[in-house]
C-alpha positions in Angstrom: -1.5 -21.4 26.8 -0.1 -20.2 30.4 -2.0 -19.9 33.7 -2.5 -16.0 34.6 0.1 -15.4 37.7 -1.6 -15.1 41.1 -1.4 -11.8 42.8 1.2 -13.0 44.9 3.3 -14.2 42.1 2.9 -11.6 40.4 3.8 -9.1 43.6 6.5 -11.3 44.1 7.7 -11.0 40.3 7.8 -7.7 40.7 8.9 -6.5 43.5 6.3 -5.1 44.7 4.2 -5.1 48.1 1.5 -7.6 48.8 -2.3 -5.7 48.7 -3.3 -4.7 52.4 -4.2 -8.1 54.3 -2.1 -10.2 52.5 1.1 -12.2 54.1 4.0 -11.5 52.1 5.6 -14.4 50.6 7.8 -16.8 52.8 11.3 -17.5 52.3 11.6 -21.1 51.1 12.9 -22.5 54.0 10.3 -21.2 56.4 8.5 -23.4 59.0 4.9 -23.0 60.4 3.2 -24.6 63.3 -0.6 -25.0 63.0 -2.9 -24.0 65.4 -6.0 -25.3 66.0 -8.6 -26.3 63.2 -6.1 -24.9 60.5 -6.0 -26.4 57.3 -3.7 -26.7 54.1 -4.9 -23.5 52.1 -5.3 -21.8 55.7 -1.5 -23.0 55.9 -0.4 -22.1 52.5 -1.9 -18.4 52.3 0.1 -17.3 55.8 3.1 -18.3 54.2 2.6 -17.5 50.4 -0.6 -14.9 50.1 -2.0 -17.5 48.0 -4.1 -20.9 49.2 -4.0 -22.7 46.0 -0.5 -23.4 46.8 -1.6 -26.3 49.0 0.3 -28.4 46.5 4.2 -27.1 47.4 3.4 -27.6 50.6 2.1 -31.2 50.5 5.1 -32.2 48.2 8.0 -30.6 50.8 5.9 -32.2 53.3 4.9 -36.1 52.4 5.1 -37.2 56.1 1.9 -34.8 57.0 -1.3 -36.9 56.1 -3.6 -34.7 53.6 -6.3 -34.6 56.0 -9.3 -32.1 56.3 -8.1 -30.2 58.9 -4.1 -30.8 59.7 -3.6 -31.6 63.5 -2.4 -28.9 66.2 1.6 -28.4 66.7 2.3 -29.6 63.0 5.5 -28.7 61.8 5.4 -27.5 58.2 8.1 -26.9 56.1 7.8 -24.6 53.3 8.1 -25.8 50.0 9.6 -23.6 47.1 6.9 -21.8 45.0 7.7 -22.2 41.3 9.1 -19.1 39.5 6.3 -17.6 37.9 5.5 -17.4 33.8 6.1 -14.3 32.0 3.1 -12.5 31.8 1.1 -13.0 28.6 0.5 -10.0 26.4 -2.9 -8.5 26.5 -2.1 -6.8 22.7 -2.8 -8.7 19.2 0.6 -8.2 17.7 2.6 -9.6 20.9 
């Protein structure tokens, strides 16, 4: 059984735009500073349109404690998002 794609997978899958309000997807190698009270989903859905993807960035990142609320000036580097699944078929016969 595969996990349904998230809309930013799938927009990113695609090729298509993001919905209205949501970040396009960063390039791997893209780095982001907190602000103040930010946290990892907060972190991972300005770079990837999606907040469950807290767990790329805490694996390209193992020096950042996996705290509550990540401290001001952080450096994060962004981790690579992994390709997404073929969709599944929605039909009987395949």
């Amino acid at each position: 059984m595969t996990t349904p794609m998230t809309a930013a997978e799938f927009a990113l899958a695609y090729g298509l735009l993001p919905a209205s309000g949501t970040p396009a997807p960063a390039a791997p190698n893209a780095v982001y500073t907190t602000g103040l009270n930010e946290r990892w989903d907060t972190v991972a859905w300005k770079l990837y349109g999606d907040p469950t993807q807290i767990n790329v960035l805490v694996m390209a990142n193992p020096a950042v404690p996996i705290v509550c609320q990540i401290p001001q000036g952080t450096v994060i580097q962004g981790g690579i998002l992994p390709p997404p699944a073929a969709p599944a078929s929605t039909t009987p016969w395949g």
